[in-house]
Residue, then its C-alpha position, 0 to 999 in steps of 0.5 A: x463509566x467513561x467510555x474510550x476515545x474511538x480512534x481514527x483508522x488512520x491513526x491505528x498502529x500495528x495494523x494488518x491490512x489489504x488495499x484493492x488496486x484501482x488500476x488492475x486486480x491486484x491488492x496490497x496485503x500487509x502488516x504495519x508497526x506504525x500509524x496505518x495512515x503514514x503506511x496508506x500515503x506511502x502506498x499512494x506515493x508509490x502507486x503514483x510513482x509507478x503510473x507516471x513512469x513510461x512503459x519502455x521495455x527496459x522497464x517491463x522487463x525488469x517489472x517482471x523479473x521482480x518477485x511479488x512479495x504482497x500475497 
């Protein structure tokens, strides 16, 4: 008998999955047809993105008027 190769979580497609906020309360919920590890880094490149942005009022507004689609 020849047990299978474990496979990294990074590297699991069609995956479900919920990441915690460390900035705030909220968390990522989602499903991913591809590698669960691409998915996280894209997660991380956007959270960077949005937290080096600077906080004008022009941006609040429009933070607010987005509808949040993760659950």
């Amino acid at each position: 008998m020849y047990p299978k190769d474990t496979q990294e979580k990074e590297d699991i497609m069609d995956y479900v999955y919920r990441i915690p906020c460390d900035n705030c309360e909220k968390t990522d919920v989602g499903e991913t047809g591809r590698k669960f590890g691409k998915r996280l880094n894209e997660r991380k490149t956007e959270v960077k993105a949005t937290i080096n942005k600077p906080f004008t009022r022009s941006w609040h507004l429009s933070i607010l008027s987005k509808q949040n689609k993760s659950t």
